[in-house]
ZADO-674409 format. One record per residue (C-alpha): residue number from 1; x, y, z. Coordinates in Angstrom, 1 decimal. Example, Ala and Ser with C-alpha at 12.3 -4.5 7.8 and 13.67 -1.06 7.14 Angstrom:
BEGIN
 num      X      Y      Z
   1   12.3   -4.5    7.8
   2   13.7   -1.1    7.1
//
This chain:
BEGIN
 num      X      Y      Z
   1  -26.1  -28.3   23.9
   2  -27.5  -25.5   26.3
   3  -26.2  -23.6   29.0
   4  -27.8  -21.2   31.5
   5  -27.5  -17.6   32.1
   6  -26.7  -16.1   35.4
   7  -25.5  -12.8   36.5
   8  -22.5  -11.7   35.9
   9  -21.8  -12.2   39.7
  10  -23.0  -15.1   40.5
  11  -20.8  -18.8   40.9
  12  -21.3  -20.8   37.9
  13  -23.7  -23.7   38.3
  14  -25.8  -21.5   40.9
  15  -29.3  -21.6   39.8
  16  -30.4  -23.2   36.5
  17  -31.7  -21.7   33.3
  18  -33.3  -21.6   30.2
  19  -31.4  -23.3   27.4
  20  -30.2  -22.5   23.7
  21  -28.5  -23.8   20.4
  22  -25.3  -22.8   20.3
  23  -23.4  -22.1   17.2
  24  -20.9  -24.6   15.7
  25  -17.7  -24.2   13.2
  26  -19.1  -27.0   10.6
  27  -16.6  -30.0   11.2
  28  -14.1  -27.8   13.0
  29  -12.0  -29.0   15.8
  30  -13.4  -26.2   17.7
  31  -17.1  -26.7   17.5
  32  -18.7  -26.8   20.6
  33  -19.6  -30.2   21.8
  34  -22.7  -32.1   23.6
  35  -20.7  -33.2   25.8
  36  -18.8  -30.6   27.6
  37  -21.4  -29.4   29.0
  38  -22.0  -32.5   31.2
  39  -19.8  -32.7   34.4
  40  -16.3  -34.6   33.5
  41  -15.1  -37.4   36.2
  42  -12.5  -36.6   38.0
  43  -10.5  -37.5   40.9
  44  -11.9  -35.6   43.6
  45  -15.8  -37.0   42.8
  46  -18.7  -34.5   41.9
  47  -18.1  -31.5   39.5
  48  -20.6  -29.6   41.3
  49  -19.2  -26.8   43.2
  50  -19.2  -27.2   47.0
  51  -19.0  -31.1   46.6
  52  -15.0  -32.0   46.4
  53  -12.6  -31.3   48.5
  54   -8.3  -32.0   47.6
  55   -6.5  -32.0   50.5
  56   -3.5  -29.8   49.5
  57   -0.6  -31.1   51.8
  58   -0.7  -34.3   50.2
  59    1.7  -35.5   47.1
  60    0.3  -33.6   43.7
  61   -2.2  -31.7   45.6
  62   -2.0  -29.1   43.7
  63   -2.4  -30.5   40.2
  64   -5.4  -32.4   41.6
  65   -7.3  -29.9   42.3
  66   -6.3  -28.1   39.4
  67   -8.1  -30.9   37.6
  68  -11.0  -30.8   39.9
  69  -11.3  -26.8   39.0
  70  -11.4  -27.3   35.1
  71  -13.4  -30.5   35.6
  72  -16.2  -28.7   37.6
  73  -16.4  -25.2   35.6
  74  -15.9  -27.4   32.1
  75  -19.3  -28.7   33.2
  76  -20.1  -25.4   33.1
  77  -18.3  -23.6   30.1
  78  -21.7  -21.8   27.7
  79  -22.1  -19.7   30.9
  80  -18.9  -18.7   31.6
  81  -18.5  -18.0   27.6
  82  -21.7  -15.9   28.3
  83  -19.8  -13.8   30.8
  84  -16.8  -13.3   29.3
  85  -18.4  -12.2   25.6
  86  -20.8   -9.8   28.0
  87  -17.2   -8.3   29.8
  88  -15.6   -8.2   26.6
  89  -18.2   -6.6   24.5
  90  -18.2   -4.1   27.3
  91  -15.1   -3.1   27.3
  92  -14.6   -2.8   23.9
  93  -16.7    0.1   21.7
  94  -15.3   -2.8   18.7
  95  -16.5   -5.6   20.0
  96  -19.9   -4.1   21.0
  97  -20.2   -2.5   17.7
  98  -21.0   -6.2   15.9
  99  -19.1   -5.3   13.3
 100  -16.9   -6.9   12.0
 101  -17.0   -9.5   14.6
 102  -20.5  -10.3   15.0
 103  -21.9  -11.9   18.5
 104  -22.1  -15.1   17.8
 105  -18.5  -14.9   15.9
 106  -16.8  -13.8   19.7
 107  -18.9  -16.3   21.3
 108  -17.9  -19.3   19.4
 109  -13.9  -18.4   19.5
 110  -14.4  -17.2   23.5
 111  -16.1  -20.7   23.9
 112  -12.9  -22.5   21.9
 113  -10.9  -20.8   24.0
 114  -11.7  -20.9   27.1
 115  -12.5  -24.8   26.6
 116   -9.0  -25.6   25.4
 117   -7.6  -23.1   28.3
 118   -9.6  -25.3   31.0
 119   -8.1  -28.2   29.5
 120   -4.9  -27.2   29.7
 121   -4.6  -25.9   32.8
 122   -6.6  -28.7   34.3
 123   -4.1  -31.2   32.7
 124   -7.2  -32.9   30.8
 125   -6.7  -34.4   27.1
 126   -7.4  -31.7   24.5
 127  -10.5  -32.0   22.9
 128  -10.6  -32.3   19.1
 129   -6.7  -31.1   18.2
 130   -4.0  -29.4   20.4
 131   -4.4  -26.8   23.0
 132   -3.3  -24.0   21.5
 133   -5.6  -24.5   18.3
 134   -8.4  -22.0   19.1
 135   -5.7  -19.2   20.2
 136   -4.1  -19.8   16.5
 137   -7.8  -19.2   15.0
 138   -8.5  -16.0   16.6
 139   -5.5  -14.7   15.9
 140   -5.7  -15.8   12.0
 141   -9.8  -14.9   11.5
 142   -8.8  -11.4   13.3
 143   -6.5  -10.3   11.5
 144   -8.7  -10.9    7.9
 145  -11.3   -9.1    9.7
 146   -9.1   -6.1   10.3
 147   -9.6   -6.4   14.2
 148   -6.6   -4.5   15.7
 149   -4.1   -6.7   17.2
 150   -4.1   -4.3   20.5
 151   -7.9   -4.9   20.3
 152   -7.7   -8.3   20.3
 153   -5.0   -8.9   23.2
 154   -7.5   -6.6   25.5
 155  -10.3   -9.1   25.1
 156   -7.7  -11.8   26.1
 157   -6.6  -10.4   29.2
 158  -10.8   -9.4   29.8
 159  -11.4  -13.1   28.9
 160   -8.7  -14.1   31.7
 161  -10.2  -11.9   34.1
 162  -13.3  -13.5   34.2
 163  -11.5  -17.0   33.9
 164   -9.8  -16.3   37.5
 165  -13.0  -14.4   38.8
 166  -15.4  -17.2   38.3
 167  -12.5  -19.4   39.6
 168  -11.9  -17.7   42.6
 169  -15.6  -17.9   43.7
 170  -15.2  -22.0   43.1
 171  -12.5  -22.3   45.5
 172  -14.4  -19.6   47.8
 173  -17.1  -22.0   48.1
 174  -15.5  -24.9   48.2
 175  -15.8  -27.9   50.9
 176  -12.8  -27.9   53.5
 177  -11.4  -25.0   52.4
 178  -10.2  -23.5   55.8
 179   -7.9  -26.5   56.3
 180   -5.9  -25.7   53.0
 181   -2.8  -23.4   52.7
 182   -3.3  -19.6   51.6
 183   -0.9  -20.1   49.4
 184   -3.3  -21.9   47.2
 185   -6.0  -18.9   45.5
 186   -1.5  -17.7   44.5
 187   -1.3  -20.9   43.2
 188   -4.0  -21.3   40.8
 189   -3.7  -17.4   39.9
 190   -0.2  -18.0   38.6
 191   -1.7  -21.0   36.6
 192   -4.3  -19.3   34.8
 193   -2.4  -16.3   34.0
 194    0.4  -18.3   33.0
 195   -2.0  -20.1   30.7
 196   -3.6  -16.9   29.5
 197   -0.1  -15.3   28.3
 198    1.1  -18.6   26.2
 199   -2.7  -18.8   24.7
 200   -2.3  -14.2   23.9
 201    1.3  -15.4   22.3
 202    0.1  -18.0   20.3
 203   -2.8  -15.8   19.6
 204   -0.6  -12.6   18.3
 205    2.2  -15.1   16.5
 206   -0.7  -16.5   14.4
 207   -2.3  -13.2   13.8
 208    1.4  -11.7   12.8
 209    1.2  -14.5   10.4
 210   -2.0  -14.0    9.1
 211   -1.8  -10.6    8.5
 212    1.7  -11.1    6.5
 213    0.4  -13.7    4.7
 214   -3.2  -11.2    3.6
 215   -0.3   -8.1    2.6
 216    1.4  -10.5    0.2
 217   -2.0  -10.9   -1.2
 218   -3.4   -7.6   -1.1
 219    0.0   -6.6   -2.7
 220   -0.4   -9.1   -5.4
 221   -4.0   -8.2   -6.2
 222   -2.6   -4.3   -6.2
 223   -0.1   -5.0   -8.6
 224   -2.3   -7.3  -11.2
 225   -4.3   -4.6  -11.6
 226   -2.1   -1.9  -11.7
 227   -0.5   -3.4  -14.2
 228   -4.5   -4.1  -16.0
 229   -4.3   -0.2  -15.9
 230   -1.6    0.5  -17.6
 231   -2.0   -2.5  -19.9
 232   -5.1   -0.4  -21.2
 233   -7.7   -3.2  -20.0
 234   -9.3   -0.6  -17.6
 235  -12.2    0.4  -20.3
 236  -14.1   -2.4  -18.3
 237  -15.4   -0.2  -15.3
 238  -15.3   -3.4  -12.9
 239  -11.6   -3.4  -13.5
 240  -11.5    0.5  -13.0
 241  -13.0    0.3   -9.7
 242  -11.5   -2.4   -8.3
 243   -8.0   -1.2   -9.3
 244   -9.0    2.3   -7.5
 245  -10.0    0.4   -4.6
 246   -6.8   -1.9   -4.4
 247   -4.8    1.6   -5.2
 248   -6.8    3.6   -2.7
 249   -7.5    6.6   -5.1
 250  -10.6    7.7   -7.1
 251  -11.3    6.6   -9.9
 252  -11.7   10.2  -11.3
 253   -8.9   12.6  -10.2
 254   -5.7   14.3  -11.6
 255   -3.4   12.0  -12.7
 256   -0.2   11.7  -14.9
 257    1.8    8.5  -15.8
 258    5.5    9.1  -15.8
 259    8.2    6.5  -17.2
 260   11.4    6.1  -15.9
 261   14.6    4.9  -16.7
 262   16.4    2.9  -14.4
 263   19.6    5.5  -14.4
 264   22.3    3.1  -12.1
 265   23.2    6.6  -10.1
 266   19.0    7.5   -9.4
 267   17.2    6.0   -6.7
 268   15.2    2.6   -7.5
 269   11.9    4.5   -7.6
 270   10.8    8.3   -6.9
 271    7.8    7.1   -4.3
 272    9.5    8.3   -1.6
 273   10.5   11.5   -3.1
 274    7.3   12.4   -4.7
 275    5.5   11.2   -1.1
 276    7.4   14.5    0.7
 277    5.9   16.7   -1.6
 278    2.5   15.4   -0.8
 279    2.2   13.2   -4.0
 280    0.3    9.8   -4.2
 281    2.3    7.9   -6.4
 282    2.8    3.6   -7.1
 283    5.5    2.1   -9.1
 284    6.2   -0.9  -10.5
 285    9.4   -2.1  -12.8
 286    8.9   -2.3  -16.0
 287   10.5   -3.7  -19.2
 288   14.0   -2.5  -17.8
 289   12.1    1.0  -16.8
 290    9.8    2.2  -14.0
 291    6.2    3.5  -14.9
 292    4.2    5.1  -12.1
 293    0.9    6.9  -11.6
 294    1.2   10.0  -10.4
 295   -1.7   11.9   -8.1
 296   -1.6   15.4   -8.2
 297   -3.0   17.7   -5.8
 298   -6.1   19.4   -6.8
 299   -5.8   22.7   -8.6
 300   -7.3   25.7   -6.4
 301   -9.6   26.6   -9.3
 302  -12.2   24.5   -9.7
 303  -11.1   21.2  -12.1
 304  -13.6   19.9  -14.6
 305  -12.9   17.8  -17.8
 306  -11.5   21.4  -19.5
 307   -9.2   22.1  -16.6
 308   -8.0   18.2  -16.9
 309   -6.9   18.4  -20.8
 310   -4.9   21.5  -20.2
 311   -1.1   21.2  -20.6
 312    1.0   20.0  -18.2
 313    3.1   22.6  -16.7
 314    2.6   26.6  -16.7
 315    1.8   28.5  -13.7
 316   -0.2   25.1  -11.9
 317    2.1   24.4   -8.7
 318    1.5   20.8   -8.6
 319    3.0   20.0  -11.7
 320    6.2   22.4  -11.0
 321    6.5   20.5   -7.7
 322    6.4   17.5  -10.0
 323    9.0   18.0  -12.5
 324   11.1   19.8  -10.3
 325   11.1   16.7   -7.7
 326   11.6   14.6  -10.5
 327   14.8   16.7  -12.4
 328   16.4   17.8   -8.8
 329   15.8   14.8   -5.9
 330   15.6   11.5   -8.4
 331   18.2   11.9  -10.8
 332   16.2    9.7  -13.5
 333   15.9   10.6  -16.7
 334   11.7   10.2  -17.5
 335    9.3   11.0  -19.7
 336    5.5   12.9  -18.4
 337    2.5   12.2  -20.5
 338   -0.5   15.0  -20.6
 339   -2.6   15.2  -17.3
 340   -5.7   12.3  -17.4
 341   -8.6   12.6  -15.1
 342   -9.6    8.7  -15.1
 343   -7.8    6.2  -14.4
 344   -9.0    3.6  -16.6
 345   -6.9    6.5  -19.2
 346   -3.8    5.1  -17.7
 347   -3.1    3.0  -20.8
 348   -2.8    5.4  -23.3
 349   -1.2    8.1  -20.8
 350    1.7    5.2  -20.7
 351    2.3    4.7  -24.2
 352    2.1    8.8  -24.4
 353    5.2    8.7  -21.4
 354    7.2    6.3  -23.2
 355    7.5    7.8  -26.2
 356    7.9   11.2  -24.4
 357   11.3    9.3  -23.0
 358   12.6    8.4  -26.4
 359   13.5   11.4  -26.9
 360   15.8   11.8  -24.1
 361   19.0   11.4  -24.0
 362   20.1    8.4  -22.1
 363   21.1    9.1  -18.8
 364   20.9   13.3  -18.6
 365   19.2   13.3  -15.9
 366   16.5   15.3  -17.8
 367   12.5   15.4  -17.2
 368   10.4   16.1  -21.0
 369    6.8   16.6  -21.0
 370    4.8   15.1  -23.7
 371    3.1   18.4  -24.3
 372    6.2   20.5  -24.8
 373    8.1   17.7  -26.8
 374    5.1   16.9  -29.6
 375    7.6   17.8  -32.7
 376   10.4   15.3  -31.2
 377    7.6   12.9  -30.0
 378    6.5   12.5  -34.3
 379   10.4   12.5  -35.4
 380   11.9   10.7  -32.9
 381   10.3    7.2  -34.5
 382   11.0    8.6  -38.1
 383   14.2    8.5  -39.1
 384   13.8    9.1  -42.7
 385   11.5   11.8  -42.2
 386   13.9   13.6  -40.2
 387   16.4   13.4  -42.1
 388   14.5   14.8  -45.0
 389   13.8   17.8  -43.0
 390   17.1   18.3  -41.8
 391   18.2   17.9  -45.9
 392   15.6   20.6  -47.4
 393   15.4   22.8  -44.9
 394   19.3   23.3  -43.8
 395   21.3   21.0  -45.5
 396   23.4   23.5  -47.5
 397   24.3   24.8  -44.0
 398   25.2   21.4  -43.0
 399   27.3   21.5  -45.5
 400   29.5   24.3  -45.2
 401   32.1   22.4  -43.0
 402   33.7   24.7  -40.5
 403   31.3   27.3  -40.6
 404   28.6   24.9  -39.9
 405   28.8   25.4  -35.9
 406   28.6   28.7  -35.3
 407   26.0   28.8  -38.0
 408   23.8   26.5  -35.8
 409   24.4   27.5  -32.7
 410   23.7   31.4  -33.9
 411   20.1   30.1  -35.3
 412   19.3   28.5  -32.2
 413   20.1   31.2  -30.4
 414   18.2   33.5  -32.9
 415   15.4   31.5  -32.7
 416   14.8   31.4  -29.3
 417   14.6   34.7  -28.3
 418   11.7   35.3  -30.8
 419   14.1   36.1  -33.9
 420   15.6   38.9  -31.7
 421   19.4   39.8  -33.0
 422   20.2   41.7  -29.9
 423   19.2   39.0  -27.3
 424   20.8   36.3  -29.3
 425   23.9   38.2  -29.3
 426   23.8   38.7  -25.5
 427   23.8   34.7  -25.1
 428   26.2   34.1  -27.2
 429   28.7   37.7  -25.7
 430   28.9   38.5  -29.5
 431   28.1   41.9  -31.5
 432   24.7   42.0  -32.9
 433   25.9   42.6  -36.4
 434   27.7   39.3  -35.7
 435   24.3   37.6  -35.4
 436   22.6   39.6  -38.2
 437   25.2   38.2  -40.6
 438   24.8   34.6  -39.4
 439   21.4   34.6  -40.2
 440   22.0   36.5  -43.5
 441   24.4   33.9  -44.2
 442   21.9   30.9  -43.4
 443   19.2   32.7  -45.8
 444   21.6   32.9  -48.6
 445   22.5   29.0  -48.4
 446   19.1   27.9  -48.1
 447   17.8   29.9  -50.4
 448   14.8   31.7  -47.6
 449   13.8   34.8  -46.4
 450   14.8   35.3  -43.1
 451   11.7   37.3  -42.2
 452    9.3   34.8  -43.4
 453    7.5   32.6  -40.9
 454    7.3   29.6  -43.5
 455   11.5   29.4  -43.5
 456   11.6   30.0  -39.8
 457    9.3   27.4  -39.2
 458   11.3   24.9  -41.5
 459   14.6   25.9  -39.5
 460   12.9   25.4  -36.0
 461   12.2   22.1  -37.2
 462   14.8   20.9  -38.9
 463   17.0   22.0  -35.4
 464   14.2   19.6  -33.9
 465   14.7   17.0  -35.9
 466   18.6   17.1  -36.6
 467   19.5   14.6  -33.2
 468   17.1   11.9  -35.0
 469   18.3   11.9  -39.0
 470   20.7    9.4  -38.5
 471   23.2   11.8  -40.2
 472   26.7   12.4  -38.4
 473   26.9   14.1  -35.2
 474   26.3   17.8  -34.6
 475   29.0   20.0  -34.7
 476   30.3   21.4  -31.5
 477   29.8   25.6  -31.2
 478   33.0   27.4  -32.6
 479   35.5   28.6  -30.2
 480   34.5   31.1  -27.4
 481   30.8   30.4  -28.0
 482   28.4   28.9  -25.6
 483   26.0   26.3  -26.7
 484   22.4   27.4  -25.6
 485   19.9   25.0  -25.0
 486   17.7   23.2  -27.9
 487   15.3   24.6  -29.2
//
């Protein structure tokens, strides 16, 4: 096939030229063709310009010469390409660029479609499938190449432009055409614009299409590995990268994994929550809870493999923001593992998480972190281990019946201000010597100092470990006492 090149301002067909090979879409419908670049019969004779002449006051006039138009530029159709890719490409810093729509990419689909527009409006057959084929295909290959839709629609309406330019200077040069009607340049205007707007809808309906059809799967690929990630298959680094890359997140950053229940009065997921604190976070469903990795903001002192394995919490104001988002805006009671600086460590961060959340109570409401909950984390799969604790280190206490509560709720209390008699007593709006006799009582039925650290120790963690013995359910605090938190 060739065509010749002529400036941008001169009438198609005006001077001949040198000739190429064009490029073809391998047995598409599109491909350009041999023979359109031969003039087409048609009723008004020669598709030379300057050689027909429809008299316009006559039946159908109009649509004759319509075909005589197409016809005669059809004839004509790698050089009017050439000037429409030229127009486009400089209109368009995209375009121009090459990338991702290479020349000879806009060439082919600006050929396809300005062959199938000629045909249309020219009431010719279609060439090689319906008219609005080549409309469909850019919209579709667009929108895989990431080509803006607005982008796209610009080089339509730059494409029409030079459709109606290089048709106006046709009918400028036409025989006879003093003795037509002036309405007729309005004429053919209206029916190549009118052509060019159902060929752009087409065009962006397709490309709508197309780029739903690429999300669904984009979000597919996301989620597959996602779910590699936390599946612990990520030690392969191809499957590290790739899963940053489908995420959009380093692979190396600060990162926890947090597991949540699905609490019927929290929200489905705490993306959005998370998102207005200026948290990357993605969340998928699963095994009746939602696990997400969590992005943290970088810490302003420099980060580093040390800074990563610290514990999660303390005086960093990330992870504040994150727990207290979490507790205050989600309602979901979830579990935090220790902070991770790769991703392909998202494996055994989940299995951390999930075993942080056993040891929540269903539906508190309450946030544990893995680090601050190791003693619950080792008893909480253990029941006859904590129940041995709970037996050796305060089972005569346990036993004592009604005494039992206050007894409890008095070494808790102890315990938690740093063995302090006073303080305890403060929480609990009792007299000191109330507490001192508590914990004198406590050391007579166990049979322990109540200054050495070894029973202290065993009493801290038999408290720990009395919600998972399996024995009967704690006492409630005696009348007129507050219960302070667990220790």
């Amino acid at each position: 096939m060739t065509h010749s090149s002529a400036a941008p301002g001169e009438p198609p067909g005006s001077r001949p030229g040198g000739s190429r090979t064009t490029p073809a879409r391998a047995g598409g419908p599109g491909a350009p063709r041999t023979g359109s670049g031969g003039a087409r019969a048609g009723p008004t004779g020669s598709g030379r310009p300057g050689g027909f002449h429809t008299p316009l006051s006559s039946s159908g006039g109009s649509g004759a010469l319509r075909r005589a138009l197409a016809t005669a530029m059809l004839a004509d159709i790698d050089r009017l390409t050439d000037r429409a890719v030229d127009d486009i490409r400089a209109h368009s810093g995209t375009y121009a660029s090459g990338a991702p729509v290479t020349r000879e990419d806009l060439w082919e689909i600006c050929r396809d479609n300005l062959l199938r527009a000629l045909e249309d409006f020219g009431g010719l057959a279609a060439t090689g499938g319906d008219f609005e084929w080549a409309a469909r295909e850019t919209g579709r290959r667009r929108a895989e190449q990431g080509v803006p839709l607005d982008t796209v629609l610009q080089a339509y309406r730059r494409g029409g432009r030079v459709l109606w330019q290089v048709m106006a200077e046709y009918l400028r040069i036409r025989a006879g055409r003093d003795s037509d009607s002036r309405d007729v340049e309005l004429d053919m205007a209206s029916g190549v614009w009118e052509t060019i707007d159902r060929y752009s809808v087409a065009m962006a309906d397709a490309y709508r299409i197309a780029q739903l059809e690429l999300q669904s799967r984009q979000d597919t690929r996301r989620v597959a590995l996602f779910e590699a990630l936390l599946d612990g298959r990520a030690d392969d680094p191809a499957v590290a990268s790739a899963a940053a890359a489908a995420l959009g997140v380093p692979p190396v950053d600060r990162y926890v994994v947090v597991v949540a229940a699905q609490d019927p009065a929290a929200p489905p997921h705490p993306s959005p929550v998370l998102e207005a604190q200026g948290m990357w976070s993605y969340w998928r469903p699963r095994s009746g809870r939602y696990a997400g990795i969590v992005r943290l903001p970088r810490r302003d002192a420099p980060a580093g493999r040390a800074a990563a394995a610290a514990p999660l919490g303390g005086s960093d104001p990330a992870t504040r923001a994150l727990l207290a988002a979490l507790r205050e805006r989600t309602g979901a009671t979830a579990g935090v593992s220790p902070e991770f600086d790769r991703l392909s460590q998202a494996g055994r961060a989940l299995r951390l998480a999930e075993q942080t959340l056993r040891t929540l109570p269903a539906g508190s409401g309450e946030v544990g972190v893995f680090d601050d909950r190791l003693a619950q984390v080792l008893l909480s799969g253990r029941t006859d281990i904590a129940e041995r604790i709970v037996t050796v280190h305060l089972g005569p206490v346990l036993a004592t019946g009604g005494e039992r509560a206050a007894l409890l709720t008095t070494l808790r209390a102890w315990l938690d201000h740093g063995c302090s008699a006073s303080r305890a007593a403060e929480q609990l709006y009792c007299h000191r010597n109330t507490v001192l006799n508590r914990i004198g009582r406590i050391s007579e039925l166990t049979g322990r100092s109540s200054e050495s650290g070894e029973a202290r120790l065993g009493w801290a963690l038999a408290l720990r470990a009395l919600p998972y013995a399996g024995l009967a359910t704690p006492p409630e605090p005696a009348a007129g006492e507050r219960e302070p938190e667990a220790v």
